[in-house]
N, C-alpha and C positions, 0 to 999 in steps of 0.2 A: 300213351299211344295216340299216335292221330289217325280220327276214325273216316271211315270212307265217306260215311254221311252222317251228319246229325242232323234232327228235326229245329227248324227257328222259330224263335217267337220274334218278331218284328215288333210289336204296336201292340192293340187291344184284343188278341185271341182270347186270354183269358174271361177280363171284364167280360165280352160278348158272349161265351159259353154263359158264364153266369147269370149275364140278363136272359141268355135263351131260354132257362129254368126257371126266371123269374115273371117270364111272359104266360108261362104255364103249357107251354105245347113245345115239344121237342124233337115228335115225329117228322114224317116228312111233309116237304113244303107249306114251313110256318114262317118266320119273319124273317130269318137270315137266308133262307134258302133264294127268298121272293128278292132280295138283297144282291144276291151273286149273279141272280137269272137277269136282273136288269143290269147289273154291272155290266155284262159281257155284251150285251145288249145297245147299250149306251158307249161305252169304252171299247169295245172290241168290234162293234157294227157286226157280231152275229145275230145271223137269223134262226127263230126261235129254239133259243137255248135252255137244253132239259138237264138240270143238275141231277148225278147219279151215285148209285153207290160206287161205282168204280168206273175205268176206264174197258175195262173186261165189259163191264154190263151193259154199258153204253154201244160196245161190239156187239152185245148180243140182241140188240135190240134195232140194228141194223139190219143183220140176219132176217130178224123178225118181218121188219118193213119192206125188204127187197124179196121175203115171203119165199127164203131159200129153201129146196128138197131136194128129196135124194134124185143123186144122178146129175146135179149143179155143180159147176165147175168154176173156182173163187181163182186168181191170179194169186202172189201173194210171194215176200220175197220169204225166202229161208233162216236169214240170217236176222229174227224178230223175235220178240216175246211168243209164248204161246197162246198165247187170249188174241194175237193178232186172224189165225186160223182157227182155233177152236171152236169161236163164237159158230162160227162156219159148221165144221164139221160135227156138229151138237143137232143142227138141221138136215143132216146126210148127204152134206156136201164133198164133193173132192175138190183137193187143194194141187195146184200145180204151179210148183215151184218155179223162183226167178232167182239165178244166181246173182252177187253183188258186183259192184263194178271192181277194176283190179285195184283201183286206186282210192276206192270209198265203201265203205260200208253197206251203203245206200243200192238198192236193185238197178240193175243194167236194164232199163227202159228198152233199148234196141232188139233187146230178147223176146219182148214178150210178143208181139203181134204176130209172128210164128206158132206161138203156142193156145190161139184161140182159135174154138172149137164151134158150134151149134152149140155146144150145152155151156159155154161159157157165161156169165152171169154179170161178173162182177170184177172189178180190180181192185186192190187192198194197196195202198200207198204208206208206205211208212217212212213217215219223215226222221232217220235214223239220227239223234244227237241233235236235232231241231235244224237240220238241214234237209232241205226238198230236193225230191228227182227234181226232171223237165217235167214241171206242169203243166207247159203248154201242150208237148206235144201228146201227155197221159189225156188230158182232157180231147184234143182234136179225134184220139185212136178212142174213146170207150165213142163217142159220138156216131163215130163212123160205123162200129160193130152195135149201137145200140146196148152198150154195157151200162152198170152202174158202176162209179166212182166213188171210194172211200178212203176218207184220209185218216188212218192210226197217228193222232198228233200226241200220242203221251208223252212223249218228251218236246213238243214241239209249243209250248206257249209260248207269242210273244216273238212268233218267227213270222220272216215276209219270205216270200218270193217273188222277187220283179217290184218290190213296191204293195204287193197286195198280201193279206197275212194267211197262212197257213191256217187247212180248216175250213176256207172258204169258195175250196174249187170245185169239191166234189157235191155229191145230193147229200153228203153227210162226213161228219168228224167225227170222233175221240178225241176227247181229254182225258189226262190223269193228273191226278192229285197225290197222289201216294208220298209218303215219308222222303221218297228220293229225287222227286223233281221238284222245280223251281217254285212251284207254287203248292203246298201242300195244307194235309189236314188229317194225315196219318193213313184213311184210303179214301176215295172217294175220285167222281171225274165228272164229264160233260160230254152228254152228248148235243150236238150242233146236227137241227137239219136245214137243208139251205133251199129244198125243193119245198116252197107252201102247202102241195097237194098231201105231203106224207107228215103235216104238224099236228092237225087233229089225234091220228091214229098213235103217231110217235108219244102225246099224251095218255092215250089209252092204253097200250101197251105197256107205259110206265108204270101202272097206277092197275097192273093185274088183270088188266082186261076189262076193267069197268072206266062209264063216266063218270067216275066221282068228281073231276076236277072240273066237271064244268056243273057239277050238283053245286060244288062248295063256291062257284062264281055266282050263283045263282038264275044261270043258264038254261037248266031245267030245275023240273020239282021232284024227282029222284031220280036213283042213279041206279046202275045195274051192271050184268055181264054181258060184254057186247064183242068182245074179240078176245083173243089168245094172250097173255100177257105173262109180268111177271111184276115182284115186286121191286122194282131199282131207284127208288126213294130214298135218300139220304135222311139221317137223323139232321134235325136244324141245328143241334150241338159242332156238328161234321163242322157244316155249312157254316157257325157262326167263328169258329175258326177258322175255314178258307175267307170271308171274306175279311178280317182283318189283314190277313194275307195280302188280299187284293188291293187293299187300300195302301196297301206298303210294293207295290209290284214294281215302283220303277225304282224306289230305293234295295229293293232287293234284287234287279236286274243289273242295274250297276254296278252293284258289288260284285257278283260273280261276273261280269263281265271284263272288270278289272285283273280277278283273279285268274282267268282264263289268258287274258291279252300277257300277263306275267309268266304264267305255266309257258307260253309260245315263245317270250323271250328267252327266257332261260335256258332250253331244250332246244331251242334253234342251233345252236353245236353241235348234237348230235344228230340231228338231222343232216346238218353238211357236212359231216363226217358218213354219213348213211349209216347210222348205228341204230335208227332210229326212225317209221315214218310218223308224220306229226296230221294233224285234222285238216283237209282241205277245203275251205270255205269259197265257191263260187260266187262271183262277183255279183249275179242275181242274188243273191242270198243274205236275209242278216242272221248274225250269231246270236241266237239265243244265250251260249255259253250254258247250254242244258249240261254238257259232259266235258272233261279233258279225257281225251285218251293219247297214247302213243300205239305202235304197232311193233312189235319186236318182231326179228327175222326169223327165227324159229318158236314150236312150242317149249323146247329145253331153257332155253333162253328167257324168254318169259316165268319158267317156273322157277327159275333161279332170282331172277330177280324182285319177283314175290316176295321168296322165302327172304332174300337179302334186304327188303324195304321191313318186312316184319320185325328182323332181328335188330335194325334199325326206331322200332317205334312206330312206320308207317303201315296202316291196314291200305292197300292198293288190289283190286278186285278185273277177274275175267269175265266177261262180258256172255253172249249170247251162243248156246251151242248150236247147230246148224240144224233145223226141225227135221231135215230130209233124212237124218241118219238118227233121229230120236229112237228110241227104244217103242215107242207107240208107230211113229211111220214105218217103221221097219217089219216091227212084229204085226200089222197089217196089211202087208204087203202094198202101202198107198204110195210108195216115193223108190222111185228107179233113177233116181236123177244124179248126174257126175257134176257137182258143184265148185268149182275150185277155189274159187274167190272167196264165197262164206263158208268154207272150211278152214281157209287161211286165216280169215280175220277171228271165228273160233278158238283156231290156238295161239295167236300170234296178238289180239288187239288185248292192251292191258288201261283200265282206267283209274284215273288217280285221285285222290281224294277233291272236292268240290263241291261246298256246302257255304252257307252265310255268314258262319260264324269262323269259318275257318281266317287266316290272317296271313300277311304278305310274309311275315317271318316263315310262319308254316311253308307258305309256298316256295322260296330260296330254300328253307332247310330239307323240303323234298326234291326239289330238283338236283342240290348237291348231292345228293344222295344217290341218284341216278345217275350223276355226271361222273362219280365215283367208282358206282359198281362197274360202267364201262372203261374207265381208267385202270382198273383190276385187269381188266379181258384186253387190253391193248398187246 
């Protein structure tokens, strides 16, 4: 069976776990943590970068900073993970919804400036597949409304827009590290804040509400409870395996880049057949190669083809359900909204295997496979 994802070891994840244990501190923010925090620092020209337990926690620590409550009204597309609005509505936020483009995954920018309000707060940008809205024009509109900008970059490391990278438009990012993206360590993320006024607190927040971290800088001579917090500290175990990671980022960038640019060739048929819509990458934009998907015409279609890639050996996976029609927006009466676009891309967007390990045979033998099942339906 070839699976959707497997987790890689590139280089020295393991060795580095094991010296994490042998340094004798494993909790958070010990030698490999201090490791990744300068990597992104150094290598990525992020401003100050908080390694966390998730990409979820680092959302919610946004929340936190932008100091959301009830009756705040967060922008936010539909068609995202749920940690992209939760983090939000955990502070008694409302979420209102931005349908996708017809042609992309990614929220229809042109939508939203209709939809703010007085209590509007914040816009939530999710760079779907490591591909960006218009950040130009996200950033000119929260400026003009006095909003805050947040970028959901979990699938987006290692992404530009225009030349500049992803992560670095808004007063704050999300990363994720998770088992499924590019860069992993089974869970774990980043949060990135890029306004200096909110790095003190983004620290303290981290770390539960106290200063400990500037107790242990030796900053001051103790530490205490000084804000609202939580604990979103990674183990340096996490840490000592994402930064091996890191250290392999561009040999593991190319690979899936490769295997991405291949998925495109092959499947370029049924695209000009229209059997098929394929990933549209804007010329501002570079490919991470976070995901391959294709887009099939209907949901039938799509679950036939599932079932037919499994019978075949292939694990090939559906993507994001449309939050506005979740079983929680619903049964709280928060989402009235007729979305057509992340509905479509709900039953219709299919993603295909894409991982480090996987191999160019792999990639030819799934694509025959789907050049097949539509040879079947001619």
């Amino acid at each position: 069976m070839i699976p959707f994802n497997k987790p890689s070891i590139v280089g020295n994840e393991l060795e580095y776990i094991q010296d994490a244990v042998k340094r004798g501190k494993i909790s958070g923010d010990g030698y490999y943590t201090n490791l990744c925090n300068d990597f992104f620092r150094e290598k990525f020209s992020f401003s100050n970068p908080l390694l966390t337990t998730s990409c979820t926690s680092a959302l919610e620590m946004t929340a936190l900073l932008m100091d959301i409550k009830e009756g705040d009204e967060i922008i936010a597309p539909s068609y995202t993970f749920v940690s992209t609005v939760n983090a939000y509505i955990l502070q008694g936020a409302k979420v209102v919804f931005i349908d996708s483009m017809e042609n992309d995954p990614n929220m229809d920018v042109s939508l939203i400036e209709k939809l703010i309000t007085p209590k509007t707060k914040a816009i939530i940008a999710v760079h779907y597949a490591g591909i960006s809205v218009d950040m130009d024009y996200l950033v000119e509109l929260c400026k003009k409304h006095n909003l805050y900008l947040v970028e959901d970059c979990a699938q987006a490391i290692d992404s530009f827009y225009k030349g500049k990278r992803l992560g670095t438009f808004g007063q704050f990012s999300a990363f994720s590290f998770h088992e499924t993206k590019n860069i992993i360590c089974g869970e774990g993320g980043l949060l990135v804040v890029n306004d200096d006024k909110f790095a003190d607190r983004a620290e303290i927040i981290r770390e539960k509400g106290t200063n400990r971290s500037l107790f242990f800088r030796g900053e001051i001579d103790k530490y205490g409870w000084v804000d609202k917090g939580s604990s979103y500290l990674p183990s340096d175990l996490l840490a000592a395996y994402l930064f091996a990671q890191l250290e392999n980022i561009d040999k593991i960038q190319s690979k899936r880049k490769y295997l991405w640019n291949l998925y495109y060739r092959e499947l370029k048929e049924l695209y000009d057949l229209k059997y098929i819509q394929l990933p549209i990458i804007p010329e501002d934009n570079v490919n991470n190669a976070h995901m391959f998907y294709i887009v099939l015409p209907d949901l039938q279609t799509r679950t036939n083809l599932i079932k037919y890639l499994k019978e075949k050996g292939i694990y090939a996976v559906f993507h994001y359900q449309s939050l506005h029609r979740s079983e929680y927006m619903v049964k709280n009466n928060f989402s009235e909204e007729v979305l057509i676009n992340s509905d479509r891309f709900s039953d219709c967007l299919l993603r295909l295997p894409l991982f480090y390990e996987l191999t160019e045979e792999d990639v030819l033998y799934i694509a025959k496979e789907i050049k097949l099942f539509f040879n079947g339906k001619i």
